[in-house]
N, C-alpha and C positions, 0 to 999 in steps of 0.2 A: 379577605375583603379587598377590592381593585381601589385603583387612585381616584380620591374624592375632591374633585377638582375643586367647587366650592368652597371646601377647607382650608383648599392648600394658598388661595386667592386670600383670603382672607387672614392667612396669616404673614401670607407675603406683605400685604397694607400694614398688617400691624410691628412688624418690625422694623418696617422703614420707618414707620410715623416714629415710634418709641428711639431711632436713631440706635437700634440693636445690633450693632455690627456682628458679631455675635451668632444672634437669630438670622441674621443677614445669609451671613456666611454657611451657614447650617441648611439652608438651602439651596447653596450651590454644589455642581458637581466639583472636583478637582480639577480641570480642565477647561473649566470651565472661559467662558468670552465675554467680555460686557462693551458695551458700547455706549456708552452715555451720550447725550443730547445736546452734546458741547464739546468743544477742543477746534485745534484748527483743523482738521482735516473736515471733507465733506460729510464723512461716516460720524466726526464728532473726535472723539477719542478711541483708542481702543485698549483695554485692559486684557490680558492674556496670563488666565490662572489666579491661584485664592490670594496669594503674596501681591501680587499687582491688583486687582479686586477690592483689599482688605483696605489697601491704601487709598485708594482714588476713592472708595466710599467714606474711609475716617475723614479724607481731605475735605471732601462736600461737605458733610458735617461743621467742618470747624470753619467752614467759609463761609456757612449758611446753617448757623447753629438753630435756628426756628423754623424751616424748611419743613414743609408736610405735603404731603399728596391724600387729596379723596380722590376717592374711585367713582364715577361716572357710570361707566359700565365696563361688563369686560366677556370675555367668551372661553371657555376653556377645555381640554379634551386632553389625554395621556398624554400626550407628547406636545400639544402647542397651546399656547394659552395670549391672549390680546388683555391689556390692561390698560382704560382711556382714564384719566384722570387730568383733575385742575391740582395744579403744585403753584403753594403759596410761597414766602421767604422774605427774609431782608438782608442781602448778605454783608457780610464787615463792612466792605468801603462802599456801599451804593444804596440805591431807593429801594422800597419792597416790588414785589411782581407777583404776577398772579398770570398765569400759564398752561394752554389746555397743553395734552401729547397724550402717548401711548408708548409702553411696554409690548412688547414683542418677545414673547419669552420663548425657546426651545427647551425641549422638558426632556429628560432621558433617564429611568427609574427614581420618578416623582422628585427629583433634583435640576435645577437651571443648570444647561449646557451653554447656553448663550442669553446673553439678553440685550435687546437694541433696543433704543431709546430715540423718539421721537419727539420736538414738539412743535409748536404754532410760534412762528417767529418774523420778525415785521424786516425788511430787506433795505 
């Protein structure tokens, strides 16, 4: 049976929502790149591999212990997959937010090789 993209989106949402580091990580390849949708540089941050990955996602969590994303819509195919979602949150020191963006996944044997992170932000 080939990679069911469907599936694999769907469980992507559900381990972020659940804060499953874990399920997280079981998705990524080793080698894996993340770029989240925040930090100073322009790109945001960049995490390089599962030891740097594992952390920068425990960190969000405990910054933003109520953080969820629904999915909006999304597109997906063996190797790239687009994931638009509204992310909710109220993190420790600040007010809640509410935030459209998108996921930018690169897929490499049904495992994220990269993932960048977009979202909607007021300047």
């Amino acid at each position: 049976m080939g990679f069911d993209g469907e599936a694999f989106v769907k469980r992507f949402m559900e381990v972020w929502n659940a804060h499953d580091v874990n399920g997280i990580m079981a998705q990524m390849s080793d080698d894996v790149v993340f770029e989240p949708s925040f930090g100073p540089e322009p790109w945001g941050a960049r995490y390089a591999g599962t030891h740097a990955v594992r952390a920068g996602v425990e960190r969000n969590f405990q910054s933003i212990p109520d953080i969820r994303w629904d999915a909006l819509r999304h597109v997906v195919c063996e190797d790239h997959a687009v994931v638009e979602w509204l992310t909710t949150g109220t993190p420790r020191d600040g007010k809640p937010f509410e935030v459209h963006g998108c996921d930018i996944l690169t897929l490499r044997g049904g495992k994220i090789s990269a993932k960048r992170s977009y979202r909607k932000s007021t300047l």
